[in-house]
C-alpha positions as CSV (number, residue, x, y, z in Angstrom):
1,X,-31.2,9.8,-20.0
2,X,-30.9,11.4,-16.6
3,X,-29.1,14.8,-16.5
4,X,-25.2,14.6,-15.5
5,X,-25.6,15.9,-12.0
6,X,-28.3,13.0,-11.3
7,X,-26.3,10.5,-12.8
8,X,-23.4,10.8,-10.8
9,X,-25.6,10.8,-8.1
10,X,-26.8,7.3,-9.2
11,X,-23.1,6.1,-9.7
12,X,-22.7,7.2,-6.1
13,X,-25.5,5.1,-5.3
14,X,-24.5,2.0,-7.7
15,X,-21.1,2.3,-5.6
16,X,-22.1,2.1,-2.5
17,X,-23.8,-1.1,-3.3
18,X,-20.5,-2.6,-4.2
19,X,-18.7,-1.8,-1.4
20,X,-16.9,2.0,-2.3
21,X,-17.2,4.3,0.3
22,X,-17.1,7.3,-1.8
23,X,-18.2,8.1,-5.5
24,X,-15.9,11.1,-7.4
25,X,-15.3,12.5,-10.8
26,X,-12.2,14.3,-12.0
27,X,-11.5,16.2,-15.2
28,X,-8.3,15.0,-17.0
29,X,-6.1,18.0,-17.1
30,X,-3.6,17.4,-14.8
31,X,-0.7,19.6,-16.3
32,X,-0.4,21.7,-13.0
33,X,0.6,18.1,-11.5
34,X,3.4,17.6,-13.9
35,X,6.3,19.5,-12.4
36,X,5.9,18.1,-9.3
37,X,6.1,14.7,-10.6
38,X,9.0,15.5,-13.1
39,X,11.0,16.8,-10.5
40,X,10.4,13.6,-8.4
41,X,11.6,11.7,-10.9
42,X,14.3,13.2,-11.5
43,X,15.5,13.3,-8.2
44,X,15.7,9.4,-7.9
45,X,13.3,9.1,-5.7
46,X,11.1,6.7,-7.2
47,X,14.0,3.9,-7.0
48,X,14.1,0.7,-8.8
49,X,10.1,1.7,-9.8
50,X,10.9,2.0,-13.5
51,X,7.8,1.8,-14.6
52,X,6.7,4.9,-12.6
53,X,9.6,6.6,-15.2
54,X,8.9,5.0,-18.4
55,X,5.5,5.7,-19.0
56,X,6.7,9.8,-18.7
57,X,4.0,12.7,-18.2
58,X,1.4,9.9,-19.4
59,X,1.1,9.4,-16.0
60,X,-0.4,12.7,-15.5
61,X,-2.1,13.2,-19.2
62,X,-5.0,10.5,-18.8
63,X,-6.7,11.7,-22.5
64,X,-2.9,10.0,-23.2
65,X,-3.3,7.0,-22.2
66,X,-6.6,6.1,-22.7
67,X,-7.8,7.9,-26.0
68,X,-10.9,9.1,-25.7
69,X,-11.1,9.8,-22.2
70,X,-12.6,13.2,-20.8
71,X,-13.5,12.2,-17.4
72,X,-12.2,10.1,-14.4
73,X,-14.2,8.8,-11.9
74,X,-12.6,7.8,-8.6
75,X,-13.5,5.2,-6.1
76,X,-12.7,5.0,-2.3
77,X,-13.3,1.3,-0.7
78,X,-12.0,1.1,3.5
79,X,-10.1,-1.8,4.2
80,X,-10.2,-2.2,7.7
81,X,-10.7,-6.1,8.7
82,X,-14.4,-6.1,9.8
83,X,-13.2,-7.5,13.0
84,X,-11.2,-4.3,13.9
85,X,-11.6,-3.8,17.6
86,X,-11.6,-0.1,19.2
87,X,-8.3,1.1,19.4
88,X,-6.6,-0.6,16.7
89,X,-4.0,1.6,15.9
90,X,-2.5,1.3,19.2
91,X,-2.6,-2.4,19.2
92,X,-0.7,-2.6,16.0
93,X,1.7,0.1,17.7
94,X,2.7,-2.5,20.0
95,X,2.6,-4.9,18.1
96,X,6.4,-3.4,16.7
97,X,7.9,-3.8,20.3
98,X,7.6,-7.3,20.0
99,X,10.7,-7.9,18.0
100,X,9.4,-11.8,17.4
101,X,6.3,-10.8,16.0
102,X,6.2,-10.8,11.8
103,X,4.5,-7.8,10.6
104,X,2.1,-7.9,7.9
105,X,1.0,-4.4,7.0
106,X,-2.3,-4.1,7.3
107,X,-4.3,-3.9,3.8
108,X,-2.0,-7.3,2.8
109,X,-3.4,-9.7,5.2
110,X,-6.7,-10.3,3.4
111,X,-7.3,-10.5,-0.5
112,X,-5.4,-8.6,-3.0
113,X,-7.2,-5.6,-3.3
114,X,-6.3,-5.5,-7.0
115,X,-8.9,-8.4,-7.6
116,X,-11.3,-6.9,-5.5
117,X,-11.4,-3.4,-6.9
118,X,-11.1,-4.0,-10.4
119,X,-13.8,-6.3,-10.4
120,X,-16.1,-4.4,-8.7
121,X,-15.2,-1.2,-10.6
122,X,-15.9,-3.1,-13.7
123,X,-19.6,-3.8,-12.3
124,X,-19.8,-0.4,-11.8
125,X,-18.7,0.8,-15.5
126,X,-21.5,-1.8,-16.3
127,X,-24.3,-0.7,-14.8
128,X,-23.3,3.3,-16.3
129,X,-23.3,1.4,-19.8
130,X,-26.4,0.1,-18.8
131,X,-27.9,3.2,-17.7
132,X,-25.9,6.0,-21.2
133,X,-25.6,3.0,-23.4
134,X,-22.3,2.2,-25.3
135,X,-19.1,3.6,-22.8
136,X,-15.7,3.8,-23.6
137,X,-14.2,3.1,-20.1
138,X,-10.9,1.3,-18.7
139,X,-10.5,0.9,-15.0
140,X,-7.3,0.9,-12.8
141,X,-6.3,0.6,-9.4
142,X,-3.2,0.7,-8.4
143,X,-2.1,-1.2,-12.0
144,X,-1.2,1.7,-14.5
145,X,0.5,4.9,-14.7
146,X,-2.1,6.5,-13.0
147,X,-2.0,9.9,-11.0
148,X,-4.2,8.0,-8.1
149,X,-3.5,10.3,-5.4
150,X,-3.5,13.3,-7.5
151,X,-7.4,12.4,-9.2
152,X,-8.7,11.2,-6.2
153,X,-7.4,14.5,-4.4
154,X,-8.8,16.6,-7.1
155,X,-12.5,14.5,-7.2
156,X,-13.2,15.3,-3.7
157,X,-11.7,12.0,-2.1
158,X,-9.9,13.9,0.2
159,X,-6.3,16.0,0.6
160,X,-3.1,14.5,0.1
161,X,-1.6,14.4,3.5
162,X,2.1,14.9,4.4
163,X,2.7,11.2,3.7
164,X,1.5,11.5,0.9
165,X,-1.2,9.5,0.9
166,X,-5.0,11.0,1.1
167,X,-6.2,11.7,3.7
168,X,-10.7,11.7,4.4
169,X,-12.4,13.4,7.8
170,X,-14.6,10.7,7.9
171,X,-12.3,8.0,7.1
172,X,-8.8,8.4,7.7
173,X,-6.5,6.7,5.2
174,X,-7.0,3.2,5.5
175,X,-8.5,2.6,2.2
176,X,-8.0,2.1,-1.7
177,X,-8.5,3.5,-5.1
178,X,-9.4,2.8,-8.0
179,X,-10.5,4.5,-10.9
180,X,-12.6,4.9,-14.1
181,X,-11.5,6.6,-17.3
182,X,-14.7,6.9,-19.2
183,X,-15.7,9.3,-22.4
184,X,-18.3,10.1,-20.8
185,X,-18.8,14.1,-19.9
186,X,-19.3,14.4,-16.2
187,X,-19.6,17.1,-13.7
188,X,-16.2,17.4,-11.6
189,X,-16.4,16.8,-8.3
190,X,-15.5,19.4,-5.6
191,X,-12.3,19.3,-4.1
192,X,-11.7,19.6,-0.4
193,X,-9.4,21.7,1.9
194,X,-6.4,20.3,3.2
195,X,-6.6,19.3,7.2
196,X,-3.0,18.7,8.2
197,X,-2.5,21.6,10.0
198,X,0.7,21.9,11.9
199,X,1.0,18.1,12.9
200,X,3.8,15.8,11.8
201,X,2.7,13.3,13.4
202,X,3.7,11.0,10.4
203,X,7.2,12.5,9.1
204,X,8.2,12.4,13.1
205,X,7.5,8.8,13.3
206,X,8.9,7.2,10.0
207,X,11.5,4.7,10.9
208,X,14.0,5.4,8.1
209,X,13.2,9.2,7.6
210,X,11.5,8.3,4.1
211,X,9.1,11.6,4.4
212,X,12.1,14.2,3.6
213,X,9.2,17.0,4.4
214,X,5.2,17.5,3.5
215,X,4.4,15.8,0.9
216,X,7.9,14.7,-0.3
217,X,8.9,11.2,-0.1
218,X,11.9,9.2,-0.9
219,X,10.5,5.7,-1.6
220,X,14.2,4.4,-1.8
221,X,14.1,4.7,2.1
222,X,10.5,3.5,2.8
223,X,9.9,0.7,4.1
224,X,7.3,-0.6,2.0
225,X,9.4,0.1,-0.8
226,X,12.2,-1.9,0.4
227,X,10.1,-5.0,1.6
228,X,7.9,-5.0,-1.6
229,X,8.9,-3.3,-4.7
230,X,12.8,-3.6,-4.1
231,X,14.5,-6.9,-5.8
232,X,17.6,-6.5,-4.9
233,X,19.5,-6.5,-1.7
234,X,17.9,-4.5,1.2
235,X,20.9,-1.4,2.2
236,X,22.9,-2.5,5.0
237,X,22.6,1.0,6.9
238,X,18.6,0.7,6.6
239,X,18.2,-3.1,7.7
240,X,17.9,-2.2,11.2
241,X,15.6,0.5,10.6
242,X,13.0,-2.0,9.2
243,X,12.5,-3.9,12.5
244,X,10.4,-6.8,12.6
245,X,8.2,-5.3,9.5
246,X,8.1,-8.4,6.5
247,X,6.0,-6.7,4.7
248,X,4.9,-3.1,4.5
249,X,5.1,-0.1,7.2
250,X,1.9,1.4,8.8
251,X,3.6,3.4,11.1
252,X,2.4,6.9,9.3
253,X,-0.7,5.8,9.4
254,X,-0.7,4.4,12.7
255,X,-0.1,7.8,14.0
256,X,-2.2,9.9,11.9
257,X,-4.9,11.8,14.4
258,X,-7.4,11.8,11.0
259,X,-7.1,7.7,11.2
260,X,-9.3,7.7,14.6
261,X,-12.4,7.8,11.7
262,X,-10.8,5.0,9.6
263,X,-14.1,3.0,8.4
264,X,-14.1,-0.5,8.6
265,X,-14.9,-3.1,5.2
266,X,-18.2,-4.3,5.2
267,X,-17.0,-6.9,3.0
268,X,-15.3,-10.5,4.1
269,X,-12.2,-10.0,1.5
270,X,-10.0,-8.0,3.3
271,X,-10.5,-10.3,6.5
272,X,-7.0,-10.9,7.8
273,X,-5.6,-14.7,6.7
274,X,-4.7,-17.0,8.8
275,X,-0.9,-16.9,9.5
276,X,-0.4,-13.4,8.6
277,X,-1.4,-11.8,12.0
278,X,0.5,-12.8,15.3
279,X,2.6,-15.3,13.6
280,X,6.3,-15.2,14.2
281,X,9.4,-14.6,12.3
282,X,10.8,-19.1,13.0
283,X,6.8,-20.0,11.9
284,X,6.7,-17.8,8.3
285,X,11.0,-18.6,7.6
286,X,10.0,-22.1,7.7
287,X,7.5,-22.3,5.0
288,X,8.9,-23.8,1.8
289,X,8.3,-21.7,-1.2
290,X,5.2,-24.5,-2.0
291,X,3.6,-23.5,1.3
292,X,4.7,-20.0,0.6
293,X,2.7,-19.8,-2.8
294,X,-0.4,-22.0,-1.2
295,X,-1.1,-20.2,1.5
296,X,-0.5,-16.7,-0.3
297,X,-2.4,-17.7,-3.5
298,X,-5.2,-14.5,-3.8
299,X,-3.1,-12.8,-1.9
300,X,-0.6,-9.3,-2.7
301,X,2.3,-10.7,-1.0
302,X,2.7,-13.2,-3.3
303,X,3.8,-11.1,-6.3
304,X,7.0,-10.8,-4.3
305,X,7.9,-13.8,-4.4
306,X,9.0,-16.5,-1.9
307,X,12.7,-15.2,-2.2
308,X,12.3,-11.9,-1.3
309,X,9.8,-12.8,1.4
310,X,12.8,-14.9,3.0
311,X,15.0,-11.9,2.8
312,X,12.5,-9.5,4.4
313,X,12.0,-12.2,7.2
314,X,15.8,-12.7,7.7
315,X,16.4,-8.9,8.3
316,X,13.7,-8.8,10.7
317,X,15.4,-12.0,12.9
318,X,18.4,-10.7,12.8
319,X,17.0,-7.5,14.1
320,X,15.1,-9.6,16.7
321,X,18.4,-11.0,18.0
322,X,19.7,-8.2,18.3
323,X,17.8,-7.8,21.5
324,X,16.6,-11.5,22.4
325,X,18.4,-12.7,25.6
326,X,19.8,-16.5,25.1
327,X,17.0,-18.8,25.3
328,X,14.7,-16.8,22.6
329,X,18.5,-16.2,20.2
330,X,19.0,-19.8,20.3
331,X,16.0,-20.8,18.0
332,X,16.5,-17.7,15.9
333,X,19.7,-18.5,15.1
334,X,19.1,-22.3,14.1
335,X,16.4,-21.1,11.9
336,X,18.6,-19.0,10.2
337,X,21.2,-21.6,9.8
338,X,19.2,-23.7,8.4
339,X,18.7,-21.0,5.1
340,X,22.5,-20.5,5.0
341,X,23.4,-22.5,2.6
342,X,19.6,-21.4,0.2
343,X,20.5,-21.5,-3.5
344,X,19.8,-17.7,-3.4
345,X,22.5,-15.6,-3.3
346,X,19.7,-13.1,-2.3
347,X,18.4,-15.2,0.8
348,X,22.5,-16.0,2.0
349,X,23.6,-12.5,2.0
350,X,20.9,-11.4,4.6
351,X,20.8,-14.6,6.3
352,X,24.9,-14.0,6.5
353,X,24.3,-10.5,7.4
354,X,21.9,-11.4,10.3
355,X,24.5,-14.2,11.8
356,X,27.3,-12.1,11.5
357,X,26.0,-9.1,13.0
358,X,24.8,-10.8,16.2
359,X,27.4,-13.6,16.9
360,X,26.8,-16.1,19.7
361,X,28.5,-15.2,23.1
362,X,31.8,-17.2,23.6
């Protein structure tokens, strides 16, 4: 059996052949972690999340959740469509003045990353068993009350950046993780230093003010909260703050000076879908919740469901009207007619709440 240094050298290797950028290993004691997250909590500012309260300190106590467990290795995979042209982020930029437009953050328009990663991560844990024998190993990503941010931070994926989301020199943010708990001794990885600075850059830019200060977020007011994990009706003060976004928000990320190294996939799965880039807000309101779940199927957006995906789109056209002149308003406001009488009480109330707050001229 190799030495431990030279076999997480070979898992480095072994993941880079399925696609992760980046090969880390974590120790599990996290308890310097666990303030910080109680006092989160407690403030409310995880939302309607209740799952990120119910599983309690777990969260940061891996050995906890998975019995056994004495190291964590972290994954990093990029995510940027392989098709990315120079200058992306200011083309999505734009992209939010046309009011039209539906937005689709940018990791959603391919396949759910969920699939892709656990998968993969799995073929990784095999090829270690392969290698040590019998492992004891789950893997997660993004699925289980899992510190992500704070083991991939601590494993050398990067720093956590003021929005909260790590941050790499040589790739930006525009990736995933996923992780390994294995009971398998490994050397930790070494961290690295944080590269912020003095920008703010990304609390400066948040629509709804979400990023309170570094590294302190407010998910009730975020954007991507609202428009995915929220399943009830969107605030009224904070509709017109979400613009023409359906799904997601990229603005921090848009801005972020570290993202001019985002890295794009080598791999075909995170290749946008057709429909979900350039469409408009009339084209994606019109599909019936068959097409909705047809042409989403392998997708994340579709664990939101077809009646939340009509809410998000009805805020955004009635933020669109807002500022259309006459001859764009009129087909904006027939579309949303024709959901006014939906069997949701959900899809009326923004539907209403879109009419009412941009009434025809007289």
């Amino acid at each position: 059996m190799p030495t431990d240094p030279d076999l997480v050298s070979s898992i480095q290797v072994w993941g880079r052949e399925l696609g992760f950028s980046h090969i880390g290993v974590a120790g599990v004691d996290l308890s310097s972690a666990e303030p910080g997250l109680q006092a989160w909590l407690a403030q409310g500012f995880h939302g309607e999340m209740g799952y990120m309260a119910s599983h309690g300190l777990r969260r940061a106590r891996p050995a906890e959740l998975v019995p056994g467990t004495v190291s964590v290795i972290t994954a990093r995979m990029d995510y940027l469509p392989r098709g990315t042209s120079e200058g992306w982020s200011g083309h999505e930029l734009a992209r939010l003045s046309r009011p039209e437009e539906a937005i689709v953050s940018v990791y959603a328009r391919g396949r759910d990353y969920h699939k892709v990663l656990r998968a993969r991560l799995q073929k990784l844990a095999d090829r270690i068993a392969e290698q040590v024998g019998p492992l004891g190993h789950r893997a997660f990503t993004d699925s289980a009350p899992v510190l992500e941010a704070e083991l991939a931070q601590r494993s050398g994926q990067g720093w956590r950046g003021k929005h909260t989301l790590v941050l790499n020199r040589e790739g930006g943010s525009m990736f995933f993780l996923g992780e390994i708990y294995v009971d398998l001794a490994l050397p930790n990885s070494e961290p690295v230093s944080d590269h912020c600075g003095a920008c703010t850059a990304c609390i400066d830019v948040c629509p709804t003010q979400a990023i309170l200060g570094p590294r302190r977020l407010d998910a009730r007011r975020c954007i991507s909260y609202l428009t995915i994990e929220h399943p009830g009706a969107i605030p009224q003060e904070l509709r017109p703050l979400i613009g023409n976004r359906i799904y997601g928000c990229d603005d921090c990320q848009l801005v972020c000076p570290w993202n001019k190294f985002a890295v794009r996939s080598a791999l075909p799965d995170f290749d946008p879908r057709e429909g979900l880039t350039g469409a408009t807000l009339i084209e994606l309101f019109a599909w019936s919740e068959e097409v909705f779940l047809r042409r989403t199927e392998g997708s994340p957006i579709r664990r939101i469901g077809h009646e939340r995906w009509l809410r998000n789109i009805a805020v955004a056209m009635g933020n669109a009207l807002r500022v259309a002149d006459e001859s764009t308003a009129a087909p904006l406001r027939s579309a949303l007619g024709a959901r006014a009488e939906h069997p949701a009480e959900l899809v009326r109330e923004h539907v209403a709440w879109a009419i009412a707050n941009n009434p025809k001229p007289s």
